[in-house]
N, C-alpha and C positions, 0 to 999 in steps of 0.2 A: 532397459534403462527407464524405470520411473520420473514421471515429470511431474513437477506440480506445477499450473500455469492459474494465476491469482488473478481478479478481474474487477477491474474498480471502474466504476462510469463518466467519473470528469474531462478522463483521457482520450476515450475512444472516437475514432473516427467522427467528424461531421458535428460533434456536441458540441456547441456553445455555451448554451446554459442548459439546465435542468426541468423546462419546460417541453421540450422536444417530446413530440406525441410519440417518434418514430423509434426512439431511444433503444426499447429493448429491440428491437432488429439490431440497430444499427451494433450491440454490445455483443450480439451472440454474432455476427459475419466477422467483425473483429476477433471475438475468440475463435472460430472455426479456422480464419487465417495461421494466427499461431500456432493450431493443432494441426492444420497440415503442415507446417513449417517443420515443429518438432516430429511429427514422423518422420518427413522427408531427411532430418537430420539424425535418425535411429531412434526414437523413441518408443520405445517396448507398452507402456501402459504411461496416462495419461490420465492425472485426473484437475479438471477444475474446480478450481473454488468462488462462487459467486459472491463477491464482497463488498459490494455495497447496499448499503443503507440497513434497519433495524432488521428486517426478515429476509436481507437476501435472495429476492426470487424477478433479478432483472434477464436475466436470461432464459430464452425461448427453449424449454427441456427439448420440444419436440422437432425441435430445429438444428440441433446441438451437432456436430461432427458424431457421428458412430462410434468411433473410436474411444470417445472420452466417458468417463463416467464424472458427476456433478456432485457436488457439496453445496446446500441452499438451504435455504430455511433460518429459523433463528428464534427472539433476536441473542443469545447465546448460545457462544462457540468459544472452547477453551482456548485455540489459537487464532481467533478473531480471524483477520484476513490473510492465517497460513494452514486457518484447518487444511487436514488431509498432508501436512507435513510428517516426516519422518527420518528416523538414520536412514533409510533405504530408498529416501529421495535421491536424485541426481543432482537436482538441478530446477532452481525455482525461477517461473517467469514471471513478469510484471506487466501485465495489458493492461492498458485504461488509465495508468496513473496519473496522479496531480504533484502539483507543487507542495513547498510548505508552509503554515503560517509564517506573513512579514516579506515572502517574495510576489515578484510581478507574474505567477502565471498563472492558468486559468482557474478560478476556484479554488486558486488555494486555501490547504487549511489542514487539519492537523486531527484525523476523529471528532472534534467538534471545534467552532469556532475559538475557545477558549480554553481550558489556560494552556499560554506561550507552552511548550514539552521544550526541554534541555537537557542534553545528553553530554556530560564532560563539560559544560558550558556555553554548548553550540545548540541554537534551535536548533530540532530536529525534526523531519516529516514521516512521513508513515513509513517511505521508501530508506530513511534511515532505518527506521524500526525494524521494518522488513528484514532488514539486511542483518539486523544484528539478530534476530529470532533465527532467523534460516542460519545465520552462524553458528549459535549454539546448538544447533543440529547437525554441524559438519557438512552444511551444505552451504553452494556458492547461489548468488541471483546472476542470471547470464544473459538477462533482456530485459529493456524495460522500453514500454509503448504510450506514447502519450504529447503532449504540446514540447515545441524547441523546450522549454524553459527544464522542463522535468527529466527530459534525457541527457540536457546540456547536466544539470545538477547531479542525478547520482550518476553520471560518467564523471567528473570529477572528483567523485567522493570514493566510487568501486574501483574505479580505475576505466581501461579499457571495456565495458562490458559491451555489447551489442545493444544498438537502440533503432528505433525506427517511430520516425517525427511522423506523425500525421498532421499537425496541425501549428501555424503559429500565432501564439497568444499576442492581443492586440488590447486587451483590458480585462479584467476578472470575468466579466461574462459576454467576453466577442472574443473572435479566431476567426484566421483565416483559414479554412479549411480545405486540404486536397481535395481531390476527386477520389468518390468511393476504392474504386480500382485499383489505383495507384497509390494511396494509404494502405491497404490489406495486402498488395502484391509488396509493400515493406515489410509487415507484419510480418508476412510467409517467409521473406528472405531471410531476414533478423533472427527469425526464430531455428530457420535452418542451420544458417553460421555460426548460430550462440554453443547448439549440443555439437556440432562440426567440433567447436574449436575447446570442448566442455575444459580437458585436459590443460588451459592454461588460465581457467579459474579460481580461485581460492576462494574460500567461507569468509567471511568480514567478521574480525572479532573486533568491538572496541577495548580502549584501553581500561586498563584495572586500576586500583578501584573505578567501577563506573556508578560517577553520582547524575543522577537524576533529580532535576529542576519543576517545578511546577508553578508558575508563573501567573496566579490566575488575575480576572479583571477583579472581582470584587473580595473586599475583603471577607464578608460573610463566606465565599465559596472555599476562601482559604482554611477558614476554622474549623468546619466541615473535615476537609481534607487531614487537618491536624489531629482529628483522633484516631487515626488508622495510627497502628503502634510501627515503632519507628521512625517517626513521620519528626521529621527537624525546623524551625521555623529556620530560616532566614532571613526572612523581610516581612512586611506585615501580607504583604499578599504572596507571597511566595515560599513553598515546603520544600525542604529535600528528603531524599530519601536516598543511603548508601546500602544498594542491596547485596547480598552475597552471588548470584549471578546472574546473567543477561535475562533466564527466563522466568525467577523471580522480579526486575525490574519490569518486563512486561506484564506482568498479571497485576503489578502496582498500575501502569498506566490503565489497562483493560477495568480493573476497580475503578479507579478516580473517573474514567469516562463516564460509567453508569453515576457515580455518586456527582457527576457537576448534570446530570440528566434531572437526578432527586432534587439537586438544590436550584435549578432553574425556576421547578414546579415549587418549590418552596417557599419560597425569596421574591417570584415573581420577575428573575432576572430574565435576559434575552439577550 
């Protein structure tokens, strides 16, 4: 049973903000939890993917569970934070996750502070994205690890999935934080139960046509974005795009992230 288990840093155990000296420990003990979890729940091969920030290299290689082999580096990766996805995945985890732009939990945000992403009309967070990329893979997410706010949200949206709160958000950069121990001994269980119970997951397809929104702050960044072909105004700061399917919608947002990167540097925005 292939696993892929995905690792983002806002979520993990003990972080508040992003000044934490102690960070990369703390992001690779949190991943080693999940990978014992998914062995213990039959996992055959096991790979992580390190996904945060431009170059990817928050996790301790030489610290890493045995078992797993790592995806790191960057800063391009065709499936952003699902490299090492495929048909012949099981089963995708979510360690570390955040909220999404416009909610109350920790850091939220959305690949960069700006522009709003809309999916069918509904902001969406990465943990949507996630969900809908691993779909069009025929693949289900079966955990997701991170603040109340982030497991409360895509347990509502996936349905049932398994989650395991480490921490509860208290304002964008404070939490209240478990004890080491007893966050990771969630991790390990969650991750256990998710491939335990794999057979009552389904892949998360959104609905068809699915249009995508981009909602940006300034109008310059919109106009930008309007000459990518097929690119529809709607509003003066906001484009859509109706793509033909989920994994072409994503390589539109994967572009627009680099190109509102070009137009910060351009513009002077921030």
């Amino acid at each position: 049973m292939r696993v892929l288990i995905t690792v983002d840093i806002e979520g993990i155990s003990g972080i508040a903000n992003l000044q934490e000296l102690w960070a990369r420990e703390a992001i690779t003990e949190d991943t080693n939890a999940a990978i014992e979890g998914a062995l213990a729940g039959g996992a055959t091969e096991i790979v992580v993917m390190d996904s945060h920030g431009f170059v990817k290299d928050n996790i301790l290689w030489n610290k890493l569970h045995p078992a797993a082999s790592i995806i790191r580096g960057g800063p391009h990766m065709p499936l952003y934070f699902l490299e090492g996805l495929d048909e012949k995945t099981a089963a995708v985890m979510l360690v570390g996750w955040h909220d999404k732009p416009g909610g109350r939990g920790l850091r939220a945000h959305c690949f960069f502070r700006h522009p709003f992403i809309k999916i069918n009309g509904q902001i969406a967070g990465e943990g949507q994205i996630a969900a809908g990329l691993a779909g069009a893979f025929g693949v289900p997410i079966v955990l997701v690890t991170g603040d109340d706010v982030i497991c409360q949200d895509l347990k509502a949206f996936l349905g049932d999935v398994e989650t395991a709160v480490v921490k509860r958000t208290i304002d964008y950069n404070a939490a209240e934080c478990l004890p080491a121990e007893e966050a990771r001994s969630r991790i390990r269980s969650a991750a256990q139960r998710a491939l335990e119970r794999l057979s009552e997951f389904k892949p998360y397809t959104f609905q068809t046509p699915t249009v995508l929104d981009l909602e940006c702050v300034w109008h310059s960044h919109a106009t930008l974005l309007a000459k990518i072909p097929g690119a529809q105004w709607v509003e003066p700061r906001t484009i859509r795009f109706v793509p033909s399917d989920f994994r072409k919608l994503f390589d539109l947002i994967v572009l627009c992230r680099y190109l509102m990167w070009v137009a910060d540097k351009m513009y002077g925005k921030d």
